[in-house]
PDB file of N, CA, C and O in Angstrom:
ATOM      1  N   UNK A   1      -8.421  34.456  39.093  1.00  0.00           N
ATOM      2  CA  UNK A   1      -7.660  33.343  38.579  1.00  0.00           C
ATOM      3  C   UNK A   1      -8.316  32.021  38.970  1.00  0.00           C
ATOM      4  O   UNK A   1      -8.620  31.769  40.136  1.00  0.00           O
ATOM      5  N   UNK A   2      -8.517  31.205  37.970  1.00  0.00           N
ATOM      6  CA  UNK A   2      -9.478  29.384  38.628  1.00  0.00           C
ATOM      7  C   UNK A   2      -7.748  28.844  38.337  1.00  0.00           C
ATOM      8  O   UNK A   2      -6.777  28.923  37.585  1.00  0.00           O
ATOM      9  N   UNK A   3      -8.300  28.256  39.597  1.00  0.00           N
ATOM     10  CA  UNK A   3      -7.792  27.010  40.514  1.00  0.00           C
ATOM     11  C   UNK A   3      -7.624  25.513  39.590  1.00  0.00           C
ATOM     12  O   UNK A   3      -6.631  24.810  39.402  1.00  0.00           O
ATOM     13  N   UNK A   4      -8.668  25.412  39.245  1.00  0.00           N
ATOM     14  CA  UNK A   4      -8.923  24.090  37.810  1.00  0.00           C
ATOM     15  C   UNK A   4      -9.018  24.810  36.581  1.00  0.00           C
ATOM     16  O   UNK A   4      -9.427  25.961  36.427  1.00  0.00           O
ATOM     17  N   UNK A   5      -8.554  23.931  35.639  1.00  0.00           N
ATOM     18  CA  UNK A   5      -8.915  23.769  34.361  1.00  0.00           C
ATOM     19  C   UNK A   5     -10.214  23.643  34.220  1.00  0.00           C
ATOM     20  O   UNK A   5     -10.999  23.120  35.011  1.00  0.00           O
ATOM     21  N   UNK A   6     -10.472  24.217  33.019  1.00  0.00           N
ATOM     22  CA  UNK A   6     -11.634  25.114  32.505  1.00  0.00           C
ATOM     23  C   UNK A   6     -11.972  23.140  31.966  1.00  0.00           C
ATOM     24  O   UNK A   6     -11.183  22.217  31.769  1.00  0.00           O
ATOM     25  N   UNK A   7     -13.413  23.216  31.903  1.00  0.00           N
ATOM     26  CA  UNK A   7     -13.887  21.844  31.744  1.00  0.00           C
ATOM     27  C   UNK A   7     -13.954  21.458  30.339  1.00  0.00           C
ATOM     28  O   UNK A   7     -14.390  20.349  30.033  1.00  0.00           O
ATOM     29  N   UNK A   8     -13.610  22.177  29.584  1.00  0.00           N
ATOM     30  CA  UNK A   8     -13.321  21.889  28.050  1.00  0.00           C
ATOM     31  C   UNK A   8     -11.666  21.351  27.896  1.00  0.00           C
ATOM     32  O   UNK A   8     -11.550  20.453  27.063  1.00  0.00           O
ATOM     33  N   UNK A   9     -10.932  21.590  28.285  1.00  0.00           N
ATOM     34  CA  UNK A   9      -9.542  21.104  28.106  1.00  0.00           C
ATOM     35  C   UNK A   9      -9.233  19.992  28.155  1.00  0.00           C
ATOM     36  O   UNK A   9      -8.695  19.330  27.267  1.00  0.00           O
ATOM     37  N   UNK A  10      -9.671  19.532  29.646  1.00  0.00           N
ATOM     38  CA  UNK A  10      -9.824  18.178  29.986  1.00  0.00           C
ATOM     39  C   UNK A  10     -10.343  16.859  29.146  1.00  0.00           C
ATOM     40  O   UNK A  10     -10.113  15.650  29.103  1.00  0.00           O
ATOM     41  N   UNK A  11     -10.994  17.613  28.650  1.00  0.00           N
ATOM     42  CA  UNK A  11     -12.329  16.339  27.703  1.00  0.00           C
ATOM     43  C   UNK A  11     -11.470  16.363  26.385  1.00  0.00           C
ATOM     44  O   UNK A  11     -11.668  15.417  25.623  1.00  0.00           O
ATOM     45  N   UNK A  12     -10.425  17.429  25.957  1.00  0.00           N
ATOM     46  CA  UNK A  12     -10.099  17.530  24.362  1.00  0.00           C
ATOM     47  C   UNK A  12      -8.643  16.341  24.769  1.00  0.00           C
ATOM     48  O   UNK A  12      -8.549  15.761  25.851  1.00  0.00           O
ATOM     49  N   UNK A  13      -7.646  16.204  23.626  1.00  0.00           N
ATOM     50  CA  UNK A  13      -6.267  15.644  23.483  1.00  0.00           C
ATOM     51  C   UNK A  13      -6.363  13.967  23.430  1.00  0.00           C
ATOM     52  O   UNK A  13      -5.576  13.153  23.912  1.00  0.00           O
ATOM     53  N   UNK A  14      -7.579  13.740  22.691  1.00  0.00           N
ATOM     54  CA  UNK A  14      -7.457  12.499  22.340  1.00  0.00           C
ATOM     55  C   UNK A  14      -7.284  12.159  20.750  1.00  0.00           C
ATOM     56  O   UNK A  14      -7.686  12.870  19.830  1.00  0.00           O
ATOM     57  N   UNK A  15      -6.641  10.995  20.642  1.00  0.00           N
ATOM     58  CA  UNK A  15      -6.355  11.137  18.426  1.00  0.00           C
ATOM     59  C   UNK A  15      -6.559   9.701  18.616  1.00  0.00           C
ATOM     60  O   UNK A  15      -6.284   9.008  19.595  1.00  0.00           O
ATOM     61  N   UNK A  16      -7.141   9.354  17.394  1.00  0.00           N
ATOM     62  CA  UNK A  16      -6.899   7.734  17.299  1.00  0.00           C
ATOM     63  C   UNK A  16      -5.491   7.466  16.517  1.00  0.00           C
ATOM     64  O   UNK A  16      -4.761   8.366  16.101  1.00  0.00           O
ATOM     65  N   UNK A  17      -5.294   6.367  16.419  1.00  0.00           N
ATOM     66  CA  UNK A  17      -3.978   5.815  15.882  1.00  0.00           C
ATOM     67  C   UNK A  17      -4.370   6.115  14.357  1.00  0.00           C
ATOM     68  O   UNK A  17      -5.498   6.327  13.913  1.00  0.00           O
ATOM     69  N   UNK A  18      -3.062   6.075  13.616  1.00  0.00           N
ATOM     70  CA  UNK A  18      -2.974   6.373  12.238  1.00  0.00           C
ATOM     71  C   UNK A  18      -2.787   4.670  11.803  1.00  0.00           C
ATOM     72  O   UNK A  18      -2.203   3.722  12.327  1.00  0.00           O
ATOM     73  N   UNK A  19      -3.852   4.906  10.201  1.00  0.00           N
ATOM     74  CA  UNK A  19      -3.685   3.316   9.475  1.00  0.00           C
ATOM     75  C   UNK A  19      -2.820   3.241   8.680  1.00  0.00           C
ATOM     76  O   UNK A  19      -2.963   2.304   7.894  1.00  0.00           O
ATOM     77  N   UNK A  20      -1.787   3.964   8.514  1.00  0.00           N
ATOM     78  CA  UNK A  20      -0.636   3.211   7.404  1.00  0.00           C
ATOM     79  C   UNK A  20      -1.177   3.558   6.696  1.00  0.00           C
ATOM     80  O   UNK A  20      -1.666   4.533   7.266  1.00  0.00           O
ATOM     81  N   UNK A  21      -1.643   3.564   5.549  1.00  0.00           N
ATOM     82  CA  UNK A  21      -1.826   3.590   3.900  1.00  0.00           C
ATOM     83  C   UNK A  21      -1.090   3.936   3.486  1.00  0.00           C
ATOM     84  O   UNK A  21      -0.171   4.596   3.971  1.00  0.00           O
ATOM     85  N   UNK A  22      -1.339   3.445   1.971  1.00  0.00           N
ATOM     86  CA  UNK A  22      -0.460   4.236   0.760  1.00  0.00           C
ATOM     87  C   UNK A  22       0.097   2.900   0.028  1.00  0.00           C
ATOM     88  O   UNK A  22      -0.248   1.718   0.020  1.00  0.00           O
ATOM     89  N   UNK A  23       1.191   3.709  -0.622  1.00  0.00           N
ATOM     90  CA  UNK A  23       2.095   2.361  -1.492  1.00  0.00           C
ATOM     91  C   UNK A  23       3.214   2.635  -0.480  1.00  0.00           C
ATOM     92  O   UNK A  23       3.563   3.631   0.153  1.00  0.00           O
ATOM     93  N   UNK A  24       3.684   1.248  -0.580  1.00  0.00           N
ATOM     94  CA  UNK A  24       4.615   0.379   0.204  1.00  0.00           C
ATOM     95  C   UNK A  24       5.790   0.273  -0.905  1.00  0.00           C
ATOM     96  O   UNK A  24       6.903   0.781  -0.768  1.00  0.00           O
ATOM     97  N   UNK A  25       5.370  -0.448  -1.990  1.00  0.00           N
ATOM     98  CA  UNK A  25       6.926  -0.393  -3.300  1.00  0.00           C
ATOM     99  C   UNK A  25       6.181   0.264  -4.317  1.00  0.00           C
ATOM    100  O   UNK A  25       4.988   0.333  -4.613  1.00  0.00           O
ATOM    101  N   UNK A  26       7.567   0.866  -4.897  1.00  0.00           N
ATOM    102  CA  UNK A  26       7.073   1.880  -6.317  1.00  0.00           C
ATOM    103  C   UNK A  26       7.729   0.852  -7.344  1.00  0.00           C
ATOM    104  O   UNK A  26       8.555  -0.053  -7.225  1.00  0.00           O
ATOM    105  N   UNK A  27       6.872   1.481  -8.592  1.00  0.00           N
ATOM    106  CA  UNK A  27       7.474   0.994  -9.479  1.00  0.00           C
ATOM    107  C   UNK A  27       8.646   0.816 -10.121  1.00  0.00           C
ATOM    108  O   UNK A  27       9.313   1.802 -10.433  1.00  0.00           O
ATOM    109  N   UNK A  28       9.014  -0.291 -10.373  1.00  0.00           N
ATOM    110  CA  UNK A  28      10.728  -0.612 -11.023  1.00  0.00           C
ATOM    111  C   UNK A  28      11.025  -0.957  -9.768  1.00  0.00           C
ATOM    112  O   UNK A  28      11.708   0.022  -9.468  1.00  0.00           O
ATOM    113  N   UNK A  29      11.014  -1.684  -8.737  1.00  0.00           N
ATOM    114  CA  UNK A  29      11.420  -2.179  -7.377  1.00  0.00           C
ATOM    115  C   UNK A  29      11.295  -3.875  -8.169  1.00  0.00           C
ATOM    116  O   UNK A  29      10.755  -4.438  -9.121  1.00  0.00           O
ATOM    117  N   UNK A  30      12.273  -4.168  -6.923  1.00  0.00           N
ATOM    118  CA  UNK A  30      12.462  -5.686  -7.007  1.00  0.00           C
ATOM    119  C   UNK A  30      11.635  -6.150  -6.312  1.00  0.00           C
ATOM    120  O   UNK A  30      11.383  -5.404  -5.366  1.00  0.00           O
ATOM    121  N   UNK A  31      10.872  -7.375  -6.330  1.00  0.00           N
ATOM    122  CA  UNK A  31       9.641  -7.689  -5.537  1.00  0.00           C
ATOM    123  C   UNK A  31       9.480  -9.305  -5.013  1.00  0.00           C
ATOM    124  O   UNK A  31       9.556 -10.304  -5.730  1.00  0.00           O
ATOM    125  N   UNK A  32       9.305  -9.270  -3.971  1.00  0.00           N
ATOM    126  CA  UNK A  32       9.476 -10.662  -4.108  1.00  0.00           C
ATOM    127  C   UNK A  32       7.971 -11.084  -3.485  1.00  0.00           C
ATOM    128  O   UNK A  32       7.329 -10.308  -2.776  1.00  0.00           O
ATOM    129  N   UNK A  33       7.481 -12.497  -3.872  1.00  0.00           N
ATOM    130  CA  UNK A  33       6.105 -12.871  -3.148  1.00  0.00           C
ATOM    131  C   UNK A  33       6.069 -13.044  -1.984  1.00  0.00           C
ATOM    132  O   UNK A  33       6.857 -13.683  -1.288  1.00  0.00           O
ATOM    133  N   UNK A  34       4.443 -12.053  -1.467  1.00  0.00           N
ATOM    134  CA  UNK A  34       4.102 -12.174  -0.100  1.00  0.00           C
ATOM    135  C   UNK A  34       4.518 -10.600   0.072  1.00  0.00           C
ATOM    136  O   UNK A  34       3.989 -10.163   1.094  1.00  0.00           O
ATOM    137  N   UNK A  35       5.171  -9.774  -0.497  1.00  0.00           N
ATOM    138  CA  UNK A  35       5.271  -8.655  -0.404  1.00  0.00           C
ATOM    139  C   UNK A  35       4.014  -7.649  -0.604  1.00  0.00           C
ATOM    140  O   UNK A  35       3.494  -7.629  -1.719  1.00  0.00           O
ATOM    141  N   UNK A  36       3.368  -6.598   0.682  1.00  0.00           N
ATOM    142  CA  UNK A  36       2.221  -5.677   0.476  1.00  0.00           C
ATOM    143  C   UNK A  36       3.072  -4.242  -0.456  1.00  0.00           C
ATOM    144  O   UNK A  36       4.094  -3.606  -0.198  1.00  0.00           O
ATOM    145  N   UNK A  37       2.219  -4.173  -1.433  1.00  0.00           N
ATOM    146  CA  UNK A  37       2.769  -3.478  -2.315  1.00  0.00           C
ATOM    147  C   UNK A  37       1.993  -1.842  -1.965  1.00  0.00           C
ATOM    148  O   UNK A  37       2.528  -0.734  -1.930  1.00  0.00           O
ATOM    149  N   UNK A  38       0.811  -2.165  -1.780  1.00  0.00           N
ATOM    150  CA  UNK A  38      -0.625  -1.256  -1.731  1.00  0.00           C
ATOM    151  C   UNK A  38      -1.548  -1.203  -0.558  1.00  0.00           C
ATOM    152  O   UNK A  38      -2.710  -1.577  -0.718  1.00  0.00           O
ATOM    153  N   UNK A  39      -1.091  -0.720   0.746  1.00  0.00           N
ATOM    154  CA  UNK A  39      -2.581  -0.199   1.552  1.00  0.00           C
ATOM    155  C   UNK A  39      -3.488   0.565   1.128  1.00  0.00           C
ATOM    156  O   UNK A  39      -3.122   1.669   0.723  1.00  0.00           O
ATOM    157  N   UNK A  40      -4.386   0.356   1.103  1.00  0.00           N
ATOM    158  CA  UNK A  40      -5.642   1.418   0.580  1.00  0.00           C
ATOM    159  C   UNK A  40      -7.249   0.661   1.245  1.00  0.00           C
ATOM    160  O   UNK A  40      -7.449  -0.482   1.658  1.00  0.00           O
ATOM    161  N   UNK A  41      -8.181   1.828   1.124  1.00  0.00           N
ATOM    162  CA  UNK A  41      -9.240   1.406   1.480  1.00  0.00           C
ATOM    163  C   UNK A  41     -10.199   1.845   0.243  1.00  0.00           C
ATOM    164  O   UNK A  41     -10.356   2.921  -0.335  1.00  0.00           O
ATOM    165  N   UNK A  42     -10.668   0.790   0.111  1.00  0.00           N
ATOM    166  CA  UNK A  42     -11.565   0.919  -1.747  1.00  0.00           C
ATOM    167  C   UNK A  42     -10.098   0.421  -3.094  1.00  0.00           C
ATOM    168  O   UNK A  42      -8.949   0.543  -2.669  1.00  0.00           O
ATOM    169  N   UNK A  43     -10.178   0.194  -3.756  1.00  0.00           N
ATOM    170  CA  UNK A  43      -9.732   0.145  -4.779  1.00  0.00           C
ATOM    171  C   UNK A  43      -9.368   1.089  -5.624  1.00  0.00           C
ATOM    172  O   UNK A  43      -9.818   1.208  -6.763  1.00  0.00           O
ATOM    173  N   UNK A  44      -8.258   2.041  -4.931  1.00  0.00           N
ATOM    174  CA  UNK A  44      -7.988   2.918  -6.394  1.00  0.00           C
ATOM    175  C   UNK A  44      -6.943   2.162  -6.893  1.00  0.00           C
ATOM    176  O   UNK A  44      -7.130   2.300  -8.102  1.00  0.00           O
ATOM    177  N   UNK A  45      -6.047   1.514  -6.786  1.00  0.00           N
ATOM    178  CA  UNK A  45      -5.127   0.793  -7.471  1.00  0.00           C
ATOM    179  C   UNK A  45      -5.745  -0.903  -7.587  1.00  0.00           C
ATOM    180  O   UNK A  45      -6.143  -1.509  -6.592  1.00  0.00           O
ATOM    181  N   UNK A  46      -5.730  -1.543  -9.083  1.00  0.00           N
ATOM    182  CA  UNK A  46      -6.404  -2.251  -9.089  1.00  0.00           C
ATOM    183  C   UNK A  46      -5.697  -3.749  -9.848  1.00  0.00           C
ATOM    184  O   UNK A  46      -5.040  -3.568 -10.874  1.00  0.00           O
ATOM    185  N   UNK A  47      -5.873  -5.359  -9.256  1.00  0.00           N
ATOM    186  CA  UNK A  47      -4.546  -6.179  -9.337  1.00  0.00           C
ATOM    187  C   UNK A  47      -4.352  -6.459 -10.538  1.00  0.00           C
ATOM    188  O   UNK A  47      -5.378  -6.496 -11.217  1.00  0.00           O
ATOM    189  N   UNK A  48      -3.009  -6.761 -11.265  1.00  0.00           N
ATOM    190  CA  UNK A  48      -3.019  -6.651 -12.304  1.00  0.00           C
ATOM    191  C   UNK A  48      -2.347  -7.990 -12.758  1.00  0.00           C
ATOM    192  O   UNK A  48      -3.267  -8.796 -12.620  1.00  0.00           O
ATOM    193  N   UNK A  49      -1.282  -8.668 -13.213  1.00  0.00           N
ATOM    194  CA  UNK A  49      -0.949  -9.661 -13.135  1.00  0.00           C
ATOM    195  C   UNK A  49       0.070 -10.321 -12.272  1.00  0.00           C
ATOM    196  O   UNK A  49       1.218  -9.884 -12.347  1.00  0.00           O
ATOM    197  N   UNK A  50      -0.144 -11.168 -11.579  1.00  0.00           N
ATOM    198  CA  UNK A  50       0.916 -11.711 -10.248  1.00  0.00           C
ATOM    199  C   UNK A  50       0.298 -11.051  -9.235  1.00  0.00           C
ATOM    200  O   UNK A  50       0.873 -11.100  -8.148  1.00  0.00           O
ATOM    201  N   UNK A  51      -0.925 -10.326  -9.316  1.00  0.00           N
ATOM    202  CA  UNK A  51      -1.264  -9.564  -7.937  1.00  0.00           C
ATOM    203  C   UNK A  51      -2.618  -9.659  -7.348  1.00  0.00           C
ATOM    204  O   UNK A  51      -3.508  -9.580  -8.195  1.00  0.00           O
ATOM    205  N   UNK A  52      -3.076  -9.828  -5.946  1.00  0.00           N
ATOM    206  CA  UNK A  52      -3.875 -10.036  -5.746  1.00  0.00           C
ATOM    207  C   UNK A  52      -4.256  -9.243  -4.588  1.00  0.00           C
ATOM    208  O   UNK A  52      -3.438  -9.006  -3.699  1.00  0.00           O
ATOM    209  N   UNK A  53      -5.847  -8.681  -4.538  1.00  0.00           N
ATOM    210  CA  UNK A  53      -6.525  -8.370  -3.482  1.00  0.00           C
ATOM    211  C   UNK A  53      -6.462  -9.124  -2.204  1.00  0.00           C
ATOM    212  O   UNK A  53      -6.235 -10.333  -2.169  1.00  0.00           O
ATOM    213  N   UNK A  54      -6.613  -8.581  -1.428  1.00  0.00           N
ATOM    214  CA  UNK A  54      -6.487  -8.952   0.154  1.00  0.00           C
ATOM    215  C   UNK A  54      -8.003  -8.097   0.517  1.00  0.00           C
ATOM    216  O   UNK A  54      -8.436  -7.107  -0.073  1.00  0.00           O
ATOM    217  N   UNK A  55      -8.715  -8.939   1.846  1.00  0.00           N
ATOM    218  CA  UNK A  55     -10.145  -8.613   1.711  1.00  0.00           C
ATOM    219  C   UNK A  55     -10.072  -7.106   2.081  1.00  0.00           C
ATOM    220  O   UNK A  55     -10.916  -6.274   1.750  1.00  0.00           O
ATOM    221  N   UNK A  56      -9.004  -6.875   2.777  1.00  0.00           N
ATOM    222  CA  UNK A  56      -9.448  -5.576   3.669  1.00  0.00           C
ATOM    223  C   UNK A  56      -8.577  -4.432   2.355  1.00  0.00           C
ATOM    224  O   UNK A  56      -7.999  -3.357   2.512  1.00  0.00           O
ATOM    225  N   UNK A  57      -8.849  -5.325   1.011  1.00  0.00           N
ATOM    226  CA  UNK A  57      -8.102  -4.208  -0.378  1.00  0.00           C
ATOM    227  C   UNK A  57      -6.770  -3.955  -0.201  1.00  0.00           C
ATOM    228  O   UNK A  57      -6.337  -3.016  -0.868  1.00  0.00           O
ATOM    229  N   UNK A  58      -6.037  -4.501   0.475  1.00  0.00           N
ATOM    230  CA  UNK A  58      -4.710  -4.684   0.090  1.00  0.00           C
ATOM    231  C   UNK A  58      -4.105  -5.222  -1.387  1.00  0.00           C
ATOM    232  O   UNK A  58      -4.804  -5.920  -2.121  1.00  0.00           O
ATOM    233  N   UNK A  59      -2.836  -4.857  -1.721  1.00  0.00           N
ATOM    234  CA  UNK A  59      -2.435  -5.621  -2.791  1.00  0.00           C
ATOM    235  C   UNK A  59      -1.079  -6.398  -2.453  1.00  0.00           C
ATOM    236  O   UNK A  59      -0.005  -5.885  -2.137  1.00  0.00           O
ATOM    237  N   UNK A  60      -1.322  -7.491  -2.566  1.00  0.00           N
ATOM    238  CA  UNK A  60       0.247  -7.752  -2.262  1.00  0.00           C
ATOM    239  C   UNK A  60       0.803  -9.322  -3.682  1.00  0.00           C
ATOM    240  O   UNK A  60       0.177 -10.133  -4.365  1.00  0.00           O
ATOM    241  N   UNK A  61       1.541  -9.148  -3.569  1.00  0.00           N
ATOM    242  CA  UNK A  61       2.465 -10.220  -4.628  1.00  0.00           C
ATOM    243  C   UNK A  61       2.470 -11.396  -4.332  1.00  0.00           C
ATOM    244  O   UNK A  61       2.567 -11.881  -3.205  1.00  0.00           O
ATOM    245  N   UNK A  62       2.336 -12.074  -5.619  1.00  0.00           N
ATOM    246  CA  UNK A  62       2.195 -13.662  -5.866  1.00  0.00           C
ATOM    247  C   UNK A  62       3.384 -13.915  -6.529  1.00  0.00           C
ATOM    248  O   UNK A  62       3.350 -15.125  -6.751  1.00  0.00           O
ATOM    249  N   UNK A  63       4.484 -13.434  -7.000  1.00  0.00           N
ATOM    250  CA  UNK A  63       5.296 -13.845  -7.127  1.00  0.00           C
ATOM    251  C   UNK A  63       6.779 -12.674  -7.075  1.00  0.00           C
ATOM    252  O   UNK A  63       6.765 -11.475  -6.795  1.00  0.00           O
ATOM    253  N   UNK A  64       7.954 -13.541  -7.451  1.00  0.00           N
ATOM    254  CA  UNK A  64       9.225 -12.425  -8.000  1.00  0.00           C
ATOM    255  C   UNK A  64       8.823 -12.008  -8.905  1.00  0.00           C
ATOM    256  O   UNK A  64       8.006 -12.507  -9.678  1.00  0.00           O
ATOM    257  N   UNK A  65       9.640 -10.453  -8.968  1.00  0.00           N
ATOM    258  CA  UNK A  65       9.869  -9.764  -9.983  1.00  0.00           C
ATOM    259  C   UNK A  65       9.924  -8.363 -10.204  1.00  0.00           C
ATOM    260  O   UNK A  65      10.232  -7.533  -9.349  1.00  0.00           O
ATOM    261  N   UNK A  66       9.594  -8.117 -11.453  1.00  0.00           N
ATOM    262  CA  UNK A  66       9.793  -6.150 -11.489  1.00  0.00           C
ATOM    263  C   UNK A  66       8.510  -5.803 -10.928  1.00  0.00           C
ATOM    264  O   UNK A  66       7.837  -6.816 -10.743  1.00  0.00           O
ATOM    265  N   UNK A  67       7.914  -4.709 -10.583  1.00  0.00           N
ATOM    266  CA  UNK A  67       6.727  -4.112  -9.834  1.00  0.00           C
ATOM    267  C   UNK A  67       6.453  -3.136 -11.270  1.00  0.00           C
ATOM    268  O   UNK A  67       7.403  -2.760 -11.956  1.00  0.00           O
ATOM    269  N   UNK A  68       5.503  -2.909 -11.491  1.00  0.00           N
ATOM    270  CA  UNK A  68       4.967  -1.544 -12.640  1.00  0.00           C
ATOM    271  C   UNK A  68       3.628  -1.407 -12.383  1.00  0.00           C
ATOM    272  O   UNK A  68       2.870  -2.344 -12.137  1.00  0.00           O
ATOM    273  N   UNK A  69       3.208   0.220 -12.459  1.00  0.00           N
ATOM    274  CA  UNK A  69       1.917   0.617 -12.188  1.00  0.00           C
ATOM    275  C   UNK A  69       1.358   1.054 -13.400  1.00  0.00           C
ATOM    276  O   UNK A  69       2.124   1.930 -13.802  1.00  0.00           O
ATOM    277  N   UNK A  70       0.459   0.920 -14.179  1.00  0.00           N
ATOM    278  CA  UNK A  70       0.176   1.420 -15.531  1.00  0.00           C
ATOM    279  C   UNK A  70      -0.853   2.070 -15.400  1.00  0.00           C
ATOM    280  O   UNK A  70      -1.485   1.524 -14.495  1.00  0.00           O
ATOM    281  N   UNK A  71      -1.550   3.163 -15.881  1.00  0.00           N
ATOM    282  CA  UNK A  71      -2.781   3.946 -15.674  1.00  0.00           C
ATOM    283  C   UNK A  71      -3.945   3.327 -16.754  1.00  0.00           C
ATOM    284  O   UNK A  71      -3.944   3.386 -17.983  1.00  0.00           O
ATOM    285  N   UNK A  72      -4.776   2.812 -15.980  1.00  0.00           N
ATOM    286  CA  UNK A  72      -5.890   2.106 -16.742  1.00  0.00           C
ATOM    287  C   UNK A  72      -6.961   3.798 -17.142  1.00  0.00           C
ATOM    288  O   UNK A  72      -6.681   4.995 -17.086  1.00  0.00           O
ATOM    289  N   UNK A  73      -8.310   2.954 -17.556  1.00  0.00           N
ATOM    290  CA  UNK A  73      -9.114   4.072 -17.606  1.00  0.00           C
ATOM    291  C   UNK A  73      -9.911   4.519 -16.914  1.00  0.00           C
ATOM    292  O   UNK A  73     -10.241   3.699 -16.057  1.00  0.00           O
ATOM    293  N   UNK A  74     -10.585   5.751 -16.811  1.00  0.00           N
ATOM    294  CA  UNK A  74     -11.391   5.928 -15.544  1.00  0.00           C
ATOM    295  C   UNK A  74     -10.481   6.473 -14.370  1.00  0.00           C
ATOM    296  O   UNK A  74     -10.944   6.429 -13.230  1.00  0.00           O
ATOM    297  N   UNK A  75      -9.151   7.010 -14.589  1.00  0.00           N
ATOM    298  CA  UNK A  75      -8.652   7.192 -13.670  1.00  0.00           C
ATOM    299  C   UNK A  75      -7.644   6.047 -12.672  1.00  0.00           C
ATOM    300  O   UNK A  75      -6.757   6.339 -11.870  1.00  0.00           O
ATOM    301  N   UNK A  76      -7.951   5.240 -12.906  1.00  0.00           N
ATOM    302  CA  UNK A  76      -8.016   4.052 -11.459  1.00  0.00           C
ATOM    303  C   UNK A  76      -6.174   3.664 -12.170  1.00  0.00           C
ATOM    304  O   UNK A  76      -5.618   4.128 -13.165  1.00  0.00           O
ATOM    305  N   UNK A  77      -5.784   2.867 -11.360  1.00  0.00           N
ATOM    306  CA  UNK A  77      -4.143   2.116 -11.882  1.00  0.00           C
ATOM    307  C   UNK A  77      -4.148   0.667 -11.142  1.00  0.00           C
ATOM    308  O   UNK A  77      -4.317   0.209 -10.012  1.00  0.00           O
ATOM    309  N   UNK A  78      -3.860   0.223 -12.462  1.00  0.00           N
ATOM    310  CA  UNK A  78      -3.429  -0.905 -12.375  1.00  0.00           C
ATOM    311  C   UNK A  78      -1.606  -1.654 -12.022  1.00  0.00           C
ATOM    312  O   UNK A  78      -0.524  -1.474 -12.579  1.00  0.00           O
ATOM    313  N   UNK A  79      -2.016  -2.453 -10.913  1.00  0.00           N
ATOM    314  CA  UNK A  79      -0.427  -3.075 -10.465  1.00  0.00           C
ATOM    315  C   UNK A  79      -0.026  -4.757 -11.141  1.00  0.00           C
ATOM    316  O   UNK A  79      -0.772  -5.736 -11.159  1.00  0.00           O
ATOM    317  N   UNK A  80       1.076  -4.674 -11.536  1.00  0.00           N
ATOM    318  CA  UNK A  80       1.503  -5.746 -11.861  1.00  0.00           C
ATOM    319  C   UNK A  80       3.316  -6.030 -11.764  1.00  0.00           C
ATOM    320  O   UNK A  80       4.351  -5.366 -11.734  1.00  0.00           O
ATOM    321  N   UNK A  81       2.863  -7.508 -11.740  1.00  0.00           N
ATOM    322  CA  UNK A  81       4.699  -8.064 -11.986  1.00  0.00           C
ATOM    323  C   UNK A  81       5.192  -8.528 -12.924  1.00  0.00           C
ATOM    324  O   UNK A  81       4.814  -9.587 -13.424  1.00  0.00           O
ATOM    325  N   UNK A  82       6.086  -7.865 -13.330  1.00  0.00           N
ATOM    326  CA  UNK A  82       6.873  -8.616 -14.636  1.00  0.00           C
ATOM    327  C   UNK A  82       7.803  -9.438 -14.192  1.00  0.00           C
ATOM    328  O   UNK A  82       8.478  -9.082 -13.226  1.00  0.00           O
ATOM    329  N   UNK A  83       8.051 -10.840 -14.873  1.00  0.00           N
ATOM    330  CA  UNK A  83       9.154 -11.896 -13.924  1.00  0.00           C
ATOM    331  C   UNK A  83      10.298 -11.588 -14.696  1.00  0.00           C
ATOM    332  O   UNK A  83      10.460 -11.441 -15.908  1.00  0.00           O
ATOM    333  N   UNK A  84      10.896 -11.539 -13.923  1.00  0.00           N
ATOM    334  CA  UNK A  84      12.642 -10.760 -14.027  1.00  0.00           C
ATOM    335  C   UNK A  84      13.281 -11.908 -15.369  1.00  0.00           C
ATOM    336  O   UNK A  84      13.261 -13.137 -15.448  1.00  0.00           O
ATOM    337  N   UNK A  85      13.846 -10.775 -16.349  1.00  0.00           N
ATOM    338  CA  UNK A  85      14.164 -11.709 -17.403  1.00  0.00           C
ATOM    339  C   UNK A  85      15.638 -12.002 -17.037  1.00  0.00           C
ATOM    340  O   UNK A  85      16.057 -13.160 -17.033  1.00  0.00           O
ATOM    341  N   UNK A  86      16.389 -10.985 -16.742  1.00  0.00           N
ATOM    342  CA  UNK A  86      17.932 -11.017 -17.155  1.00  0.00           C
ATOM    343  C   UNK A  86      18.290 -12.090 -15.763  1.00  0.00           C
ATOM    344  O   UNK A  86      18.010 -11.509 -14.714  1.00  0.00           O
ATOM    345  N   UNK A  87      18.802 -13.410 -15.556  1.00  0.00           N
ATOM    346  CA  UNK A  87      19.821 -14.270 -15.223  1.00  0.00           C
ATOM    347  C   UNK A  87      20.642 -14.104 -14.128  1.00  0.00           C
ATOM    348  O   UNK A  87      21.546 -14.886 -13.834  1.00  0.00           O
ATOM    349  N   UNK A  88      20.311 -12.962 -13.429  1.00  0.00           N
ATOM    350  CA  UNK A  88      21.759 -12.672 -12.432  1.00  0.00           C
ATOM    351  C   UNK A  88      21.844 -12.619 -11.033  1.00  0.00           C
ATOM    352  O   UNK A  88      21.704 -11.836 -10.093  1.00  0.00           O
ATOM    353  N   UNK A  89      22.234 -14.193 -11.383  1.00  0.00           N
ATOM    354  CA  UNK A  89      22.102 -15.071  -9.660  1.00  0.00           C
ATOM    355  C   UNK A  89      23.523 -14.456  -8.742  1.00  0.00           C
ATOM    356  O   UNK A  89      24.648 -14.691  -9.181  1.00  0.00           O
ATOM    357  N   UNK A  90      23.376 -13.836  -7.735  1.00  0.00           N
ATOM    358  CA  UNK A  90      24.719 -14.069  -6.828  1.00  0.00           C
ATOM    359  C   UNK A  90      24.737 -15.476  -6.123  1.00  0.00           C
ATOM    360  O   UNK A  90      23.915 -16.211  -5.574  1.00  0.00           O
ATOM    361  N   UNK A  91      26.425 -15.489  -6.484  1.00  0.00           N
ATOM    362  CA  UNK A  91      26.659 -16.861  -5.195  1.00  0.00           C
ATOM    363  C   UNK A  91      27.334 -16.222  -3.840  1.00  0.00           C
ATOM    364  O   UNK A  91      27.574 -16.942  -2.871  1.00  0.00           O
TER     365      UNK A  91
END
């Protein structure tokens, strides 16, 4: 029977931290500007109107409104905002 741990054990049980990715709002969400819509690294989702890249390829919103993802070509999708038509302010 050893006394110590075997010298491989010791050296293993390290993880780095996880980066978040992914989508943040789906489509048909209410959106308001300054909102990250899209973590990703590279561009598979690509900005569409009201939306803009962030250097590290984020997407996030330039303004209110509806959120919609439309499938461009080549695979890739495009994000955009539609500005909210219907009127309906709470007081």
């Amino acid at each position: 029977m050893a006394h110590k741990k075997g010298s491989g054990s010791t050296k293993n049980g390290r993880d780095s931290n996880s980066q978040r990715l992914g989508v943040k709002k789906y489509g048909g969400q209410q959106i308001k500007a300054g909102n990250i819509i899209v973590r990703q690294r590279g561009t598979k989702f690509k900005p569409g109107n009201n939306v803009k890249l962030a250097k590290d390829d984020t997407l996030f919103a330039l303004s209110d409104g509806i959120l919609v993802f439309k499938k461009a070509k080549k695979g890739s999708t495009t994000v955009s905002i539609t500005q909210n038509t219907n009127n309906t302010h709470q007081n």
